[in-house]
C-alpha positions as CSV (number, residue, x, y, z in Angstrom):
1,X,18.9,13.4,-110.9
2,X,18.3,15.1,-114.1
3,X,21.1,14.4,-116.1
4,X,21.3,10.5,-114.8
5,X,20.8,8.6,-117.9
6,X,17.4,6.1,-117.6
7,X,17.4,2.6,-117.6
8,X,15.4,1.3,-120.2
9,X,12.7,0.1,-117.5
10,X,12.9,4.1,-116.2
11,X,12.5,5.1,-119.8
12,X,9.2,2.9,-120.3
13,X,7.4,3.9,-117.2
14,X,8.1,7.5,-117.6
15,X,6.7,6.9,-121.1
16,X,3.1,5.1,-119.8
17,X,3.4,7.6,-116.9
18,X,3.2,10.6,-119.4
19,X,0.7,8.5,-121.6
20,X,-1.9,8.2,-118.9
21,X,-4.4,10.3,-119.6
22,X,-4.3,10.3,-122.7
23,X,-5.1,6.3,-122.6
24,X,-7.6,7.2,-120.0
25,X,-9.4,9.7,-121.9
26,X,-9.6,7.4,-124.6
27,X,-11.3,4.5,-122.8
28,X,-13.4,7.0,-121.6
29,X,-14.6,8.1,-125.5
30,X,-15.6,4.5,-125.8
31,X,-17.7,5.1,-122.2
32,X,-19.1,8.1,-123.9
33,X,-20.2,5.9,-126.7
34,X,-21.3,3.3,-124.6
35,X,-23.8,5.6,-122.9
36,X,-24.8,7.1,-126.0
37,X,-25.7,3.7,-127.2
38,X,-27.2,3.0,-124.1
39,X,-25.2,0.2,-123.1
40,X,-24.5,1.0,-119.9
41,X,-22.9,-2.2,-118.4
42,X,-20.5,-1.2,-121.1
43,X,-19.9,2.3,-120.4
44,X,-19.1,1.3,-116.6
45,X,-16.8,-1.2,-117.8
46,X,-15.1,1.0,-119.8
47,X,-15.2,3.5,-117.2
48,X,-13.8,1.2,-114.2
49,X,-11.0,0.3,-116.9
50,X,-10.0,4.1,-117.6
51,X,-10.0,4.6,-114.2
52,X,-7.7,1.4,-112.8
53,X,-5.9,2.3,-115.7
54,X,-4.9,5.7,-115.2
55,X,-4.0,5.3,-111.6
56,X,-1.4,2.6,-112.6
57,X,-0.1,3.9,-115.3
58,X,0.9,7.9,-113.8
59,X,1.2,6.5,-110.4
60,X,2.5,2.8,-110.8
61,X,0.3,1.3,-108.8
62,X,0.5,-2.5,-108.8
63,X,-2.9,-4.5,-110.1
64,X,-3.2,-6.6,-106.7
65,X,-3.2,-2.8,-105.0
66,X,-5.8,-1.7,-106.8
67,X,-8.2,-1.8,-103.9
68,X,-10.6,0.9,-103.0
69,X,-9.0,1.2,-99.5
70,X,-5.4,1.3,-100.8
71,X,-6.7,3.9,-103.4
72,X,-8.5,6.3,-101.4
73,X,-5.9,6.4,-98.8
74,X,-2.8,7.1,-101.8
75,X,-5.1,9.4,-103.0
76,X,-6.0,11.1,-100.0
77,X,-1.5,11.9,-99.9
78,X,-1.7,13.7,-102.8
79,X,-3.2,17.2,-102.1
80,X,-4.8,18.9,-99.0
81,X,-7.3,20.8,-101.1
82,X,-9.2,18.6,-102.8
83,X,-10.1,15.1,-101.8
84,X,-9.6,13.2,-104.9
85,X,-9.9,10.1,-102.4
86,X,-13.8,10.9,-102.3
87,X,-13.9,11.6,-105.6
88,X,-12.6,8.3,-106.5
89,X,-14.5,6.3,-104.1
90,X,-18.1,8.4,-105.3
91,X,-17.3,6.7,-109.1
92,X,-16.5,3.7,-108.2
93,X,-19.6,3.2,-105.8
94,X,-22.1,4.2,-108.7
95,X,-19.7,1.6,-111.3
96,X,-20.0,-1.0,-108.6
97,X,-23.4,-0.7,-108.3
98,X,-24.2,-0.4,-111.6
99,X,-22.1,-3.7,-112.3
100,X,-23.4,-5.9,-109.4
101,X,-26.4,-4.7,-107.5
102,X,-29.6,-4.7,-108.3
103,X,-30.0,-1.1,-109.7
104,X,-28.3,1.1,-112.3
105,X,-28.1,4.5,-110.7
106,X,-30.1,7.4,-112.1
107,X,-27.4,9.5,-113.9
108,X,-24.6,7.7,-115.6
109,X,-23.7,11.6,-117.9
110,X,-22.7,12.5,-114.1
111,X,-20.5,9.6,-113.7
112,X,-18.8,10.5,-117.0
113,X,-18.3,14.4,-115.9
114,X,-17.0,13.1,-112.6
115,X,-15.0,10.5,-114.5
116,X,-13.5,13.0,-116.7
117,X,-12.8,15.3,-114.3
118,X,-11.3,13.5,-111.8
119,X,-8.7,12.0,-114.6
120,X,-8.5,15.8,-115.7
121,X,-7.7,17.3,-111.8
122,X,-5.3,14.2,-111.6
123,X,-3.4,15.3,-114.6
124,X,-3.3,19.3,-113.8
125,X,-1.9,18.5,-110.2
126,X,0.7,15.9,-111.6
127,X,1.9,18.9,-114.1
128,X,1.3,21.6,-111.1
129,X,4.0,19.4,-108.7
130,X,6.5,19.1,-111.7
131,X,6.9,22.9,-112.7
């Protein structure tokens, strides 16, 4: 209900929910410079963390549900025309294998566009579904 006064625990989530990209975007400036610097175990740290972090904070997702399955499949509920769920699950491959295989994949400027832009598309349908 609109009017409904917040609790103070409503207040602060609706606070880090309408903070989320911005915090995101700003882990993902120190990414930026992180690949710029060519530290790239950095910049997909920093990545992984703007990531994670966004999805908790606008959708309050719970740290132990941070799983790639339980991801993919909330994000999969969220719109029919774009399958943010692949989106999501393309980043985290390359972070993951840049982080613990044996190779660093070829273009990590990719992984930032797709980075930003999937934070970016997250944000435009969360406004789009509350006008």
């Amino acid at each position: 209900m609109k009017g409904a006064p917040q609790s103070d625990k409503e207040q602060d989530k609706e606070v880090r929910r309408n903070n989320a990209a911005r915090l995101a975007l700003s882990k993902m400036e120190k990414a930026r410079e992180s690949m710029e610097l060519e530290q790239q175990e950095n910049f997909y740290v920093e990545t992984a963390f703007a990531i994670h972090g966004y999805l908790q904070e606008k959708y309050d997702i719970a740290t132990e549900d941070l799983r790639k399955d339980f991801v993919a499949a909330f994000l999969s509920t969220l719109d029919n025309q774009t399958d943010y769920a692949s989106m999501y699950l393309n980043i985290m491959a390359k972070t993951d294998l840049a982080l613990y295989g044996a190779s660093q994949p070829a273009d990590i400027s990719a992984t930032y566009q797709n980075s930003i832009s999937f934070i970016s598309d997250l944000e435009l349908l969360s406004s789009e579904k509350v006008t």
